[in-house]
N, C-alpha and C positions, 0 to 999 in steps of 0.2 A: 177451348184448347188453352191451357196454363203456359205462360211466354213465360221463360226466363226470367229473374231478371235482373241479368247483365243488361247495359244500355245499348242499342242497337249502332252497330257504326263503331268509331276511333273516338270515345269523346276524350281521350287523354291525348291525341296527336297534337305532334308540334306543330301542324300545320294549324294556325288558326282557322283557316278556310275549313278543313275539314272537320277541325271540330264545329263549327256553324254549322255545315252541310249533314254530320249526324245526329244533333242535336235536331235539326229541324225534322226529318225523314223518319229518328226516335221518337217523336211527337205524334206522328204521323199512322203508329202501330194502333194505338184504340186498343191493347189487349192480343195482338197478335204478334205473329212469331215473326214477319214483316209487312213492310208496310204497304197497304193496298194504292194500287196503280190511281184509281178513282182520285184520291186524294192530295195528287201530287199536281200543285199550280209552280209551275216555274216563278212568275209573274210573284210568289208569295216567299223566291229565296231573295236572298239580298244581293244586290245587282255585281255586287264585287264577286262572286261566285259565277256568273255566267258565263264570264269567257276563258275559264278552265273547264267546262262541265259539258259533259256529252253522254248521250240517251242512246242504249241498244234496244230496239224489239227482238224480245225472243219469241221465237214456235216451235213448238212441238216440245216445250213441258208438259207431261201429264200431273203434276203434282209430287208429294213426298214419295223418294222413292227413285224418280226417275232417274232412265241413265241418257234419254237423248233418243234419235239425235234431236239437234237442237237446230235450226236455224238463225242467224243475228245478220241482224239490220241496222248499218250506221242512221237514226233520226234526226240528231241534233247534234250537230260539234263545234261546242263554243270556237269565240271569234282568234280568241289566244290559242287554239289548239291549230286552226288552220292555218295562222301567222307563222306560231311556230314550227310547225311540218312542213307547210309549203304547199298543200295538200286540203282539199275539202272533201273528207269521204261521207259527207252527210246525204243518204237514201242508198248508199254503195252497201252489198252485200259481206259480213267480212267469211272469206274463206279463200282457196290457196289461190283461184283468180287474181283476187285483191292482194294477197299478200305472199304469192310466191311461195320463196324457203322459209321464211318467218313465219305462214301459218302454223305450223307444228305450235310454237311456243307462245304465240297469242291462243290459239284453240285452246292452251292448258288454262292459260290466266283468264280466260273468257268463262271456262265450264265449271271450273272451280266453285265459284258462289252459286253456279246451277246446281253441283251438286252437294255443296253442305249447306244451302240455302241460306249461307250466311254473307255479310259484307266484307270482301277480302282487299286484301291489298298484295301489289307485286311491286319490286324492285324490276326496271324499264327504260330501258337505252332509248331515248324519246330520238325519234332521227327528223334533222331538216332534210328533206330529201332535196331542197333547192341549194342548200348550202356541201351537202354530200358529211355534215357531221353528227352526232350523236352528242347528247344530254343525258348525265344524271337522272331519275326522277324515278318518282311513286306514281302508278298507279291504282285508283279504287274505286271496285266495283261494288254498289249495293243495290241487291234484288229489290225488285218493287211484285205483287202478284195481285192475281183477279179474287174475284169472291170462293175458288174454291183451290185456292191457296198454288197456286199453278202461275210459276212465275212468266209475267209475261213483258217485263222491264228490268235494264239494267242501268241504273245512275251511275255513271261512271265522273273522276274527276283527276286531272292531273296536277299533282306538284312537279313541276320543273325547277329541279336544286339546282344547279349552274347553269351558265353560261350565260347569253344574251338574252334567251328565251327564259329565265328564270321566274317563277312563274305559282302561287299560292303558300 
């Protein structure tokens, strides 16, 4: 398969963090259109990335093409994402259980990179739910997939532009 090639990820973002964290996951492609799941050691990002950075399992991609549905599983959510929320949704399924009336507008920014298989980013009212306020901030998601290009990860990462919680 002939990738692109544009670099995979933000590598012009302002965010430094982000440019690290696509840069690295860009490395990671070997010739494909993203990067395989196999290949991704936490343990191998730079530790200042950790605790904005949080890992969805998806299921039920069948590959290019698909429209869903999809299943997502909170895996991993860095230490600064829980601080800043108030909140540990890490093994928590995300859909309207989890998130109420706010499902609607995370399921867009969630399916989006499932469906143009690419690494997107959203503009994201970060909420402390222990504080009762809302942040500024980017979020972005880059697919990771299996050997028969069927994505089965989303590396996600928060910038938090204001506030106390400000944040990559």
């Amino acid at each position: 398969m002939a990738v692109d090639a544009k670099a995979y990820g933000f590598q012009e973002d302002a965010s430094e963090a982000v440019r690290h964290l696509s840069a690295h996951l860009d490395s990671l492609r070997d010739g494909r259109t993203m990067p395989p799941k196999s290949k991704l050691f936490p343990e191998e990002l730079p530790p200042s990335l950790l605790p904005g950075l949080f890992v969805v399992q998806v299921l039920g991609d069948e590959g290019p093409g698909s429209t869903g549905p999809w299943q997502l599983r909170y895996r991993l959510v860095g230490t600064h994402i829980v601080d800043a929320s108030g909140i540990d949704w890490t093994g928590q399924e995300l859909g309207p259980a989890l998130l109420e009336n706010r499902w609607q507008s995370y399921r867009e920014a969630y399916e989006a990179p499932l469906r143009t298989r690419q690494p997107t980013c959203h503009r994201h009212d970060f909420r402390n739910f222990s504080e009762g306020r809302s942040y500024s901030s980017r979020r972005y998601l880059f697919p990771l997939c299996d050997s028969q290009e069927r994505i089965t990860l989303l590396v996600g990462f928060f910038v938090i532009e204001s506030g106390a919680w400000r944040f990559g």
